[in-house]
C-alpha positions as CSV (number, residue, x, y, z in Angstrom):
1,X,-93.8,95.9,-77.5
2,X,-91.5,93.2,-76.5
3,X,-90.6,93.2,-73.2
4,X,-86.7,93.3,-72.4
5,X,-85.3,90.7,-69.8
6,X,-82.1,90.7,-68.5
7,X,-79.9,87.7,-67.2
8,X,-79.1,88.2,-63.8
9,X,-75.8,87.9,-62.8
10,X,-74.3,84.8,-60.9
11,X,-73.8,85.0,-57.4
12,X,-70.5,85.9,-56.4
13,X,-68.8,82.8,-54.2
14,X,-68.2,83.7,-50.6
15,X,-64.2,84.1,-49.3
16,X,-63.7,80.3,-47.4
17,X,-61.3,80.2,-44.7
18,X,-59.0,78.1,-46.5
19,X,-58.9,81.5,-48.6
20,X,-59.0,83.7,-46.4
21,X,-56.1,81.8,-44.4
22,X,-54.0,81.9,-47.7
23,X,-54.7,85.8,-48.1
24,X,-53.5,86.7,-45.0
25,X,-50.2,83.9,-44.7
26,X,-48.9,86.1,-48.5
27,X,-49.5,89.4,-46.4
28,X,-47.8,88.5,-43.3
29,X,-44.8,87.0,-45.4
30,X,-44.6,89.7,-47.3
31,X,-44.2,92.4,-45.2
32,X,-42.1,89.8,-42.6
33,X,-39.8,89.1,-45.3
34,X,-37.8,91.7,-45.9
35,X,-37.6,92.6,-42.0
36,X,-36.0,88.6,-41.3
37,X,-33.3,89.6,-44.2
38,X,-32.3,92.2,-42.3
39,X,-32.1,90.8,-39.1
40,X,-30.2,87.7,-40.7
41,X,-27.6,89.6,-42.5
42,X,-27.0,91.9,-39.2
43,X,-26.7,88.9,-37.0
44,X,-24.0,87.4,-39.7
45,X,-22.4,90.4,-39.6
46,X,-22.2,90.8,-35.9
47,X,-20.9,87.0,-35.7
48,X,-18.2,87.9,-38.3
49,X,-16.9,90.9,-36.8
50,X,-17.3,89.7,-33.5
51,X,-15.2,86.8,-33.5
52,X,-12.1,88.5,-34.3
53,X,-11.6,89.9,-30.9
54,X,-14.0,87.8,-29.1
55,X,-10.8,85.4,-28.9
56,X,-8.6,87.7,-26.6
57,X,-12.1,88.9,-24.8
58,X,-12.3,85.2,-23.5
59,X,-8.8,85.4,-22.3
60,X,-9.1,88.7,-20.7
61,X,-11.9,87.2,-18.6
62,X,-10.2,84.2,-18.0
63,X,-7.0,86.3,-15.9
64,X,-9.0,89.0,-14.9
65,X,-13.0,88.2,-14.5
66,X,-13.1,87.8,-10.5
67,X,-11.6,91.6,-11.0
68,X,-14.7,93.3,-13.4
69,X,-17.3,94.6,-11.6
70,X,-21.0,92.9,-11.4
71,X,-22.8,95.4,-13.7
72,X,-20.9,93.5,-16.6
73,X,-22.7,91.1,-17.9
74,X,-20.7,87.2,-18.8
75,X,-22.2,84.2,-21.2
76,X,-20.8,81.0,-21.4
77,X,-19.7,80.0,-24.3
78,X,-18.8,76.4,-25.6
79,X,-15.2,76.5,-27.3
80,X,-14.1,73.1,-28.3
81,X,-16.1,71.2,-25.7
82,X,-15.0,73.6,-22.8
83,X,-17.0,76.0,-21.5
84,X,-15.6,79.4,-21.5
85,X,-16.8,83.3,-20.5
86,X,-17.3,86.3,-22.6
87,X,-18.2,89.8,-22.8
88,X,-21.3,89.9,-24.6
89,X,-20.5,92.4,-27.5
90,X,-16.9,93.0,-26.7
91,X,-15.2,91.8,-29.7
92,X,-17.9,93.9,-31.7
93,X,-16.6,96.5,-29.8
94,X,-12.8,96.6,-30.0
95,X,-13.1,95.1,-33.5
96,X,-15.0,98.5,-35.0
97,X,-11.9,100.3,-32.5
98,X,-9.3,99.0,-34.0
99,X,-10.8,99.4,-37.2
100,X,-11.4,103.2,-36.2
101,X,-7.9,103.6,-35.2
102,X,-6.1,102.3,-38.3
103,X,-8.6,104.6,-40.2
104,X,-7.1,107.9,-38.4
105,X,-3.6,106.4,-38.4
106,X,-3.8,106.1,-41.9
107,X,-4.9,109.6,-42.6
108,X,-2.2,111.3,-41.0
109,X,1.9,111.7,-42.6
110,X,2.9,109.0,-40.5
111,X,0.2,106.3,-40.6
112,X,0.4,106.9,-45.1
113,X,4.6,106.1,-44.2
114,X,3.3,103.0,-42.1
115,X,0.8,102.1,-44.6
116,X,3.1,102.3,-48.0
117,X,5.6,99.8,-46.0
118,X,3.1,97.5,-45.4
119,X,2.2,97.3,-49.3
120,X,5.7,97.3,-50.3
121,X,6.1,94.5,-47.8
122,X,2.9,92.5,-49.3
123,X,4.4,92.9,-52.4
124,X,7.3,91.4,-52.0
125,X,5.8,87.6,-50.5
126,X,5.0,85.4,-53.6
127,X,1.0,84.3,-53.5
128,X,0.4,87.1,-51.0
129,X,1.2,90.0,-53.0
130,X,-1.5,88.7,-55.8
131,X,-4.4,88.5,-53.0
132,X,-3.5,91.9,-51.9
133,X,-3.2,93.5,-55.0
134,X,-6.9,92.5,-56.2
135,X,-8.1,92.9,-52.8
136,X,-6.8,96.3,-53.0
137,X,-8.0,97.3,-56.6
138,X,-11.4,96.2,-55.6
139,X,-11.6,98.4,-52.8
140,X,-10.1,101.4,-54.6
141,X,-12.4,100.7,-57.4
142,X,-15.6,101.1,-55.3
143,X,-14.0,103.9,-53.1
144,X,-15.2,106.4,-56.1
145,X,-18.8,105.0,-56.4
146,X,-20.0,108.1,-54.3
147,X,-18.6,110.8,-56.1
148,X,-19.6,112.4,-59.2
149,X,-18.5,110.3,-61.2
150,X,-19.1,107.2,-59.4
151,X,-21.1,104.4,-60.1
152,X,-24.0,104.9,-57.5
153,X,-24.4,108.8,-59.4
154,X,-26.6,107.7,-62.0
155,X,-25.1,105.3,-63.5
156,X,-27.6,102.6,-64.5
157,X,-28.0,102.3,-67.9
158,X,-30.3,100.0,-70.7
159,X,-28.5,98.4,-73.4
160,X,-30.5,96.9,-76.7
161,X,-30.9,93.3,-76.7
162,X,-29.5,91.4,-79.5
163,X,-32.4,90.4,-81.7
164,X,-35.9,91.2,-79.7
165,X,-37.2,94.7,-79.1
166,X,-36.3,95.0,-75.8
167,X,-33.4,96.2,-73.8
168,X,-31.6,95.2,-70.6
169,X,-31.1,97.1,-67.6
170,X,-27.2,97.4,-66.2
171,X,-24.6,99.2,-64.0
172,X,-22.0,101.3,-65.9
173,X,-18.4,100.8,-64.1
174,X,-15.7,102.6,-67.0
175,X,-15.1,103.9,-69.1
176,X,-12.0,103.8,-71.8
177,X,-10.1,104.6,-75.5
178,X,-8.9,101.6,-77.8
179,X,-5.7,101.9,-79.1
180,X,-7.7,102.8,-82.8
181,X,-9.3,105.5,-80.5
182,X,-12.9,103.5,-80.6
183,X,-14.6,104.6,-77.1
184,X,-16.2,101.8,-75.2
185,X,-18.0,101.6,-71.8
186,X,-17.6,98.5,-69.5
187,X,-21.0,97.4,-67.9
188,X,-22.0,95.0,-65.6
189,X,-25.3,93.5,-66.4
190,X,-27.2,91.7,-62.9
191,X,-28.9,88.5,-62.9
192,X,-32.3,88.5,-61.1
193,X,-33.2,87.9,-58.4
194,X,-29.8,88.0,-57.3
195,X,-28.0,91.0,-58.7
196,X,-24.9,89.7,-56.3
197,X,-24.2,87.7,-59.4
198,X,-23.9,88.5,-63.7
199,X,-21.4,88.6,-66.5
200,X,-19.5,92.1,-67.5
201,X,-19.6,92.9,-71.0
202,X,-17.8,95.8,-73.1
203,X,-19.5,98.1,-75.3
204,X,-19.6,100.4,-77.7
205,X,-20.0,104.3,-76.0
206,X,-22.8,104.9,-78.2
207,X,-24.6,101.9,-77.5
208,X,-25.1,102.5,-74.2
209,X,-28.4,104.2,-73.2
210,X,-28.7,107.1,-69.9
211,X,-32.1,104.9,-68.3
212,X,-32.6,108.1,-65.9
213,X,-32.7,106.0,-62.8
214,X,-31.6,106.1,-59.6
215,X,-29.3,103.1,-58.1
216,X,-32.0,102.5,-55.7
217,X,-35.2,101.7,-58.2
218,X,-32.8,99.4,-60.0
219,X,-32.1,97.5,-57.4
220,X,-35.8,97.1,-56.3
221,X,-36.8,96.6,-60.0
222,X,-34.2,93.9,-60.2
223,X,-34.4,92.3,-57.3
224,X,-37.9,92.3,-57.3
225,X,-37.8,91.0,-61.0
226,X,-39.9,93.9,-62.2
227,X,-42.5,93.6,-59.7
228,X,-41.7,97.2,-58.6
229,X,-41.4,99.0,-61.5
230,X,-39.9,102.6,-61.2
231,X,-42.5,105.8,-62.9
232,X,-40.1,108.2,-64.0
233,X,-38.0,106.1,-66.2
234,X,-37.2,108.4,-68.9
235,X,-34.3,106.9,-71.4
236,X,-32.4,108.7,-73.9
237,X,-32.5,106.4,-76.8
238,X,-30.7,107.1,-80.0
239,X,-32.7,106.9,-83.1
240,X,-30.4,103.9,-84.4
241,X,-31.4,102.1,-81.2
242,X,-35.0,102.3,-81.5
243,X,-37.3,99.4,-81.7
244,X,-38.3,98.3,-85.2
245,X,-41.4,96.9,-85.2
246,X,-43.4,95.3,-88.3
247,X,-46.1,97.1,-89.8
248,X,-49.4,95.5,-89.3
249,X,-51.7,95.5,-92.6
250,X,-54.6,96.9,-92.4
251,X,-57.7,94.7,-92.8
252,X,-59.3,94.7,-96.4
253,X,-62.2,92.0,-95.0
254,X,-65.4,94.2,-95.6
255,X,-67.6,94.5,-92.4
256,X,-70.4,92.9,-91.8
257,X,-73.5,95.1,-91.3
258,X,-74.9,95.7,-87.6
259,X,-78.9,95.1,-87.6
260,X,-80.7,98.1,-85.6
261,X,-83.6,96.8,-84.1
């Protein structure tokens, strides 16, 4: 009886620190990464709001700091080359106050009187009323995006790309009728890894696919460019829209016969 010998398996090489080093640099990153974006885009974000106000915070202190009491704290600033003093904060403060107090002004009779002068008065300076128009249909567009029938309800969908079977992932914004009563859907399709930026495109109704995703596992699957990969996708694809793929011959090569020791 012939004896059976097995090859032994090769040694498995030993984690070096060079390895080890690189392991451990990709975790920290990772998980250090997305906490730095946050703290960068705060911090820009306090710098842009504060520096509205912070200019008459600096000229309160100016007239009046020998008069606040000690438990306020004051940073010096350089403005210009001179060295001024500031509230740490303040302009944050009276910023997001003055942003509070247009917001209940404007809810009110007299505040929507106030507020439908100041439009009727941007639109009658040339230039100006053109900024403020977009400005304003931007704003009212994404008012809605909350509600039901808004764009962060639901609304991503997949549309069939031209040529491959494969589709692309988007955001659904409209909805409209032609003139020949055609329906068509507007949507916006993201570039990644930056879905700040992509092209919209106009569509047929019935070429757009429900992808059964939430707003928030698109983002992450785009920004992430598939990396995180959402589990209960579950599109509605019509039949006309479904992949065609070749059929594969079957093999007519006859198979070669297995010896049995």
């Amino acid at each position: 009886m012939a004896e059976v010998t097995s090859t032994p398996e090769p040694p498995q090489p030993g984690v070096g620190p060079l390895l080890w080093v690189r392991n451990k640099l990709i975790t920290g990153f990772i998980v250090l990464f997305p906490v730095v974006v946050t703290i960068f885009i705060f911090k820009i974000l306090y710098r842009f709001i504060n520096d509205f106000c912070d200019p008459i915070v600096r000229a309160f202190v100016a007239a009046y700091g020998k008069f606040l009491p000690p438990w306020i704290p004051l940073v010096d600033i350089n403005v210009g080359g001179v060295i001024e003093q500031t509230i740490p904060g303040a302009g944050l403060v009276i910023t997001l106050g003055i942003v509070i107090l247009v917001g209940f002004l404007a809810s009110n009779f007299i505040g929507k009187r106030l507020v439908g002068w100041i439009e009727h008065l941007m639109a009658k300076v040339p230039l100006v009323n053109t900024v403020y128009s977009l400005a304003k249909q931007v704003i009212d567009a994404f008012r809605g995006f909350g509600g039901p029938e808004g764009f962060a309800n639901k609304q991503v969908v997949f549309i069939k790309y031209p040529g491959l079977n494969g589709f692309l992932i988007g955001f659904l914004t409209s909805r409209f009728t032609t003139v020949d009563g055609r329906q068509m859907a507007a949507v916006f399709l993201p570039t990644s890894p930056n879905p700040i930026t992509g092209f919209v495109f106009v569509f047929d109704a019935a070429e757009v696919i429900p992808s059964g995703l939430e707003m928030d596992q698109a983002w992450k699957f785009i920004v992430t460019a598939g990396l995180i990969a959402p589990r209960n996708m579950a599109p509605v694809i019509p039949e006309h829209l479904l992949p065609k793929f070749k059929a594969v011959p079957e093999e007519t090569a006859e198979r070669q016969p297995v010896a049995v020791p």
